[in-house]
N, C-alpha and C positions, 0 to 999 in steps of 0.2 A: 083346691080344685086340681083335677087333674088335666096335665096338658096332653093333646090330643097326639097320639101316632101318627106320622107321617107315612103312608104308604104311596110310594112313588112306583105307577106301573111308565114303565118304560115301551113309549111306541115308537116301533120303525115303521118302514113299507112291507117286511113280512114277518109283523109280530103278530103270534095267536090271542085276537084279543078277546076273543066267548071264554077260554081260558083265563087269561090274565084277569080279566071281570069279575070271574068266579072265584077267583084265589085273591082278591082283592077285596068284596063282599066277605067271604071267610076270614080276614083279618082284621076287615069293618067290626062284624059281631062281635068280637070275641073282647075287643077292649076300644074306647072313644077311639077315635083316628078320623083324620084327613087324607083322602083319596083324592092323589095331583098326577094327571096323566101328563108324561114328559114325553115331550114330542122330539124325536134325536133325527139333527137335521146329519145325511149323509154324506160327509166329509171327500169320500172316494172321487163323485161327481165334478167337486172340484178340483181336487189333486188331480185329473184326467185331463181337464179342460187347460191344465196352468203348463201343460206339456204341449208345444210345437208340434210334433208330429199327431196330435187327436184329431181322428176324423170319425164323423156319423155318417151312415148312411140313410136316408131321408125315406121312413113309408111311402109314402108316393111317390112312385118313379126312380127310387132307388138312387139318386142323386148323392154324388161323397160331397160333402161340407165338412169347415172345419167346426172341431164343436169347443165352444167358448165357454166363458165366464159364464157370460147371460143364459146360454141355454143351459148347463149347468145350475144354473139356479130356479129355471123355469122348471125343472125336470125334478128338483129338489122339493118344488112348493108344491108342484100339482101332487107329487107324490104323499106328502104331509098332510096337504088338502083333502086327498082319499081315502087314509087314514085318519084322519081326524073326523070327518063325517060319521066313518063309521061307527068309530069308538062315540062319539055323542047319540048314533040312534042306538046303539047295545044299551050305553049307559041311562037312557032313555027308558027304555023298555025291561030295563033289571030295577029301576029305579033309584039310582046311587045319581049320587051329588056330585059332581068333576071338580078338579081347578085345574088348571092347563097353563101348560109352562112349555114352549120351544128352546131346546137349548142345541147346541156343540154337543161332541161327546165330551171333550175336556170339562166345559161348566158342568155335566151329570155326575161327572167323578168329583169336582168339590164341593159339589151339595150335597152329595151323598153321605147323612152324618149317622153314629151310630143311632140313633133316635128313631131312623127311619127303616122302612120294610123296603124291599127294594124285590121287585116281579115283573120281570122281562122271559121274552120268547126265546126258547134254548136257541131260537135260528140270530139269535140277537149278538152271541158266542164268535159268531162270523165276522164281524165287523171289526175292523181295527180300532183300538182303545178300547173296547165294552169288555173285551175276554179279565181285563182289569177291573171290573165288577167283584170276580171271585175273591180278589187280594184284598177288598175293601172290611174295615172290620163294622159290619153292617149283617141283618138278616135280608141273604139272596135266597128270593124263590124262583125256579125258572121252570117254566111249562110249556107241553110241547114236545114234539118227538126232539131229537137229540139229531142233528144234520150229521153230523159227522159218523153215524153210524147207517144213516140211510142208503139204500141198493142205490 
């Protein structure tokens, strides 16, 4: 029996996922596989918040507070939450099966084995630790204009 491909699409708060869906579905066909949407929680939020001098400015009223732990993590989930909705009505409506994984980016990098497909959003390049995707000895597919080249 043949064991299944792991293709692991990697979601942030601005990964193209009608893309990565579809390059995901194209790797489904072509050979058995497991399509496991990793949900990469963003790191920056809190390194921001763990600094003394972070402050927000507050939608309403414009109010400076400090910005914390908590709301760094409030800001992490609602974000994941948005992206996660999404990617369950696309995957809905293309008709593919998910399994869902919230990880660090550090856990993405040791799960990441040569066995698996790995398709994330070029804008995903941005984030510190992901640009380490490329060094992985792994199939990286990434979709999506290129940030670094955008006006």
């Amino acid at each position: 029996m043949v064991e299944a491909r792991r293709i692991l699409v990697v979601v942030t708060d601005t990964s193209t996922l009608v893309e990565q869906l579809h390059a995901a579905k194209r790797h489904a066909t072509a050979a058995p596989a497991r399509i496991v949407a990793v949900f990469v929680r963003d790191d920056r939020l809190h390194r921001a918040a763990s600094l003394s001098f972070t402050r927000e400015i507050t939608r309403v009223g414009g109010t400076v507070v400090d910005f914390t732990m908590q709301r760094a993590q409030q800001l992490s989930e609602e974000s994941l939450g948005r992206a996660q909705r999404r990617l369950r009505e696309l995957a809905r409506q293309a008709d593919l099966q998910l399994e869902e994984q919230r990880l660090k980016v550090r856990e993405l990098l040791e799960q990441a084995t040569r066995d698996a497909v790995l398709i994330a959003s070029t804008s995903a390049l941005e984030w510190p630790g992901l640009e380490e995707l490329l060094d992985l000895d792994l199939e990286v597919k990434l979709v999506g204009p290129d940030p670094r080249t955008a006006d």
